[in-house]
Structures are given as structure tokens and as C-alpha cells.
C-alpha positions in Angstrom: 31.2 -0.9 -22.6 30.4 -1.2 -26.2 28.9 2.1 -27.4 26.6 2.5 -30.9 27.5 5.9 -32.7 24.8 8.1 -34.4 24.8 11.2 -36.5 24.9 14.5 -33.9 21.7 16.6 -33.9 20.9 19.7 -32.5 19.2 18.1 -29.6 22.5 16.3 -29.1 24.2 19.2 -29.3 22.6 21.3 -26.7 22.7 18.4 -24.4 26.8 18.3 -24.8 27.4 22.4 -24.5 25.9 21.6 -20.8 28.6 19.2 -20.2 31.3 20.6 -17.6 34.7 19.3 -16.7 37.0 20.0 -13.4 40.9 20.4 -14.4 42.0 21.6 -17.7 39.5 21.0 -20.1 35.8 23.2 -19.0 33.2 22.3 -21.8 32.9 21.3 -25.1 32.4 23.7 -27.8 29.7 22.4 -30.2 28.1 26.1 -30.8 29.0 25.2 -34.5 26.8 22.9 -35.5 24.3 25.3 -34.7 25.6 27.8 -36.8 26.3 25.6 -39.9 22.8 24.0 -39.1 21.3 27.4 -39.2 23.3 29.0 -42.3 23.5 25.7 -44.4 21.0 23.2 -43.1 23.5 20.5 -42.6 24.6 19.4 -39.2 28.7 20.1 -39.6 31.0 20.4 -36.5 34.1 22.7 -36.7 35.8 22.6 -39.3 33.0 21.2 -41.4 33.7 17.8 -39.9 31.0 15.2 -39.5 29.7 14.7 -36.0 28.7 11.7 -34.0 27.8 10.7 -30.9 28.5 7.7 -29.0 25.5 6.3 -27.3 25.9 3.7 -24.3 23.3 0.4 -23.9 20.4 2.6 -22.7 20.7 4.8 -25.4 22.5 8.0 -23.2 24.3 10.1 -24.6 28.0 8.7 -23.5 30.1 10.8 -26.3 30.9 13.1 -29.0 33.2 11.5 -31.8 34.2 14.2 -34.9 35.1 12.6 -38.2 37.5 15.1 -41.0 38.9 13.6 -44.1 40.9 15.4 -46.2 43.0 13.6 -49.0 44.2 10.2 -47.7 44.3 11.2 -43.3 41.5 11.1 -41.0 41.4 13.5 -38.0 39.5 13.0 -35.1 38.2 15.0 -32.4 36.2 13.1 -29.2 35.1 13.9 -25.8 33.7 11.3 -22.9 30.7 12.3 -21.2 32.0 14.1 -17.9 30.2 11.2 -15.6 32.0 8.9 -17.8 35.7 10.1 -17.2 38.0 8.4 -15.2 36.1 5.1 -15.4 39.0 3.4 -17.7 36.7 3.5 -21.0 38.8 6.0 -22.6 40.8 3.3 -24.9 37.6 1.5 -26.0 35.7 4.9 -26.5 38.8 5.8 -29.0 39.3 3.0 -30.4 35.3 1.8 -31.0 35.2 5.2 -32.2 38.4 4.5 -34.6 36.5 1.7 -35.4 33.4 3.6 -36.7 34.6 5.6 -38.6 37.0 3.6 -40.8 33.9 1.4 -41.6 31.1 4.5 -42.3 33.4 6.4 -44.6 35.2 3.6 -45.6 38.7 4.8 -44.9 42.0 3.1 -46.5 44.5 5.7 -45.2 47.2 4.4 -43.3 47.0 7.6 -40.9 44.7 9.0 -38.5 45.8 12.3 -36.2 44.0 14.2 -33.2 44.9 17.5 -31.7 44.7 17.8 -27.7 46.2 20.1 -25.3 49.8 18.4 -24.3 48.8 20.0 -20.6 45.6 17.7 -20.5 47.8 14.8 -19.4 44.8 12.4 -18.9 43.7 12.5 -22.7 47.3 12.2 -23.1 47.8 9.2 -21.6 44.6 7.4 -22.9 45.6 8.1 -26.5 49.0 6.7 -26.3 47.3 3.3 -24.2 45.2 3.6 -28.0 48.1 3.6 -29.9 48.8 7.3 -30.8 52.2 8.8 -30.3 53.4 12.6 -29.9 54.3 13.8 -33.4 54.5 17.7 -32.9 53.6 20.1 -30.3 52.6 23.9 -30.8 53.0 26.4 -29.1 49.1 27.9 -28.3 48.6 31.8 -27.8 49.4 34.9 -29.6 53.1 34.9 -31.6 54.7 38.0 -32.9 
């Protein structure tokens, strides 16, 4: 599937806080581009990363793709539409994505990280089938 990638709107954005999963990952947290939207008039993600969405040949919503450069590394964040999971477009929706991105902000880095939970094994697995390896893992929760 190829997908075409647009800038996030609000509209967007309430469409993807009703998305729900079943196993370790529930929803999507987009309530931020709300707030920024509202305080600043921009449409930032968290962070103040730049959104996307990932469109399929109808023009549905398919995705949410998040964009951060800082310096000379690129961080993503992405999600698959729930009806799409599991349908072994995960690669091609990260590395289409990959893809994107590169070319809109014109990115010459040589890196490009992503943060998931190590326990959600299935986003595991399809970022390694993209190419990403296991650098660092943190412990999550309160310390101290």
C-alpha cells in the first residue's frame, strides 16, 4: 500500500484520539495538538514535533507519522490505524514515512531514533524488519 502524508489538523486529530488498540498499547495521545493549536495557533504534536498523517488511496486516514529535528538526528514517533494492524504494512508505513520526512525537511543526518515500549513486542518486531536496532532501554515508572 503506498500511503501520501499530509500535515495533521485538528479534525485529524480528533479522529485519531478515537482510535483504540487491544494488547499493550490503548490509544493514541494527540490531546496536544490541541493545546499548542489553542495556546499558539500552530498545529505541534508533543514535544513540539511536526505532525503528519498518512492517508491511504481513498484518502482515509491510515496513520499518524511525528517528525522532531534537533541538531543533526531525526526522531520519529508513528502509529497504524487500529483496522490496519496486523496486516504486514508496518515496514512500508515506516519506511514510506522515513521516506517523507527525509525529503520535506530535507534531512542529511546519518541518524534517525524512535522511542517504543520494549513490552510492545509487535512494534518491536516491525521496526527491526525496518532496519532499527535496540540501542538503550529505560526503565519507565517512578525512581528514587
Amino acid at each position: 500500500m503506498e500511503f501520501r502524508f499530509a500535515p495533521m489538523t485538528l479534525s485529524y486529530a480528533e479522529e485519531i484520539e478515537t482510535w483504540s488498540y487491544d494488547g499493550h498499547v490503548r490509544s493514541i495521545l494527540v490531546g496536544s495538538y490541541r493545546t499548542i493549536y489553542s495556546q499558539k495557533g500552530k498545529m505541534k504534536g508533543p514535544g513540539g514535533c511536526e505532525g503528519f498523517v498518512a492517508l491511504d488511496h481513498k484518502d482515509r486516514l491510515a496513520g499518524l507519522f511525528e517528525v522532531s529535528i534537533a541538531d543533526q538526528d531525526m526522531e520519529i514517533g508513528l502509529a497504524l490505524h487500529p483496522e490496519k494492524v496486523g496486516k504486514g504494512l508496518g515496514k512500508s508505513f515506516v519506511n514510506q514515512g522515513i521516506r517523507f520526512a527525509v525529503r520535506h525537511f530535507g534531512y542529511t543526518g546519518d541518524e534517525i531514533r524512535l522511542n517504543v515500549n520494549i513490552r510492545n513486542k509487535p512494534a518491536v518486531r516491525v521496526y527491526e524488519k525496518a532496519g532499527f536496532k535496540v540501542s538503550s532501554v529505560r526503565p519507565r515508572g517512578r525512581t528514587g
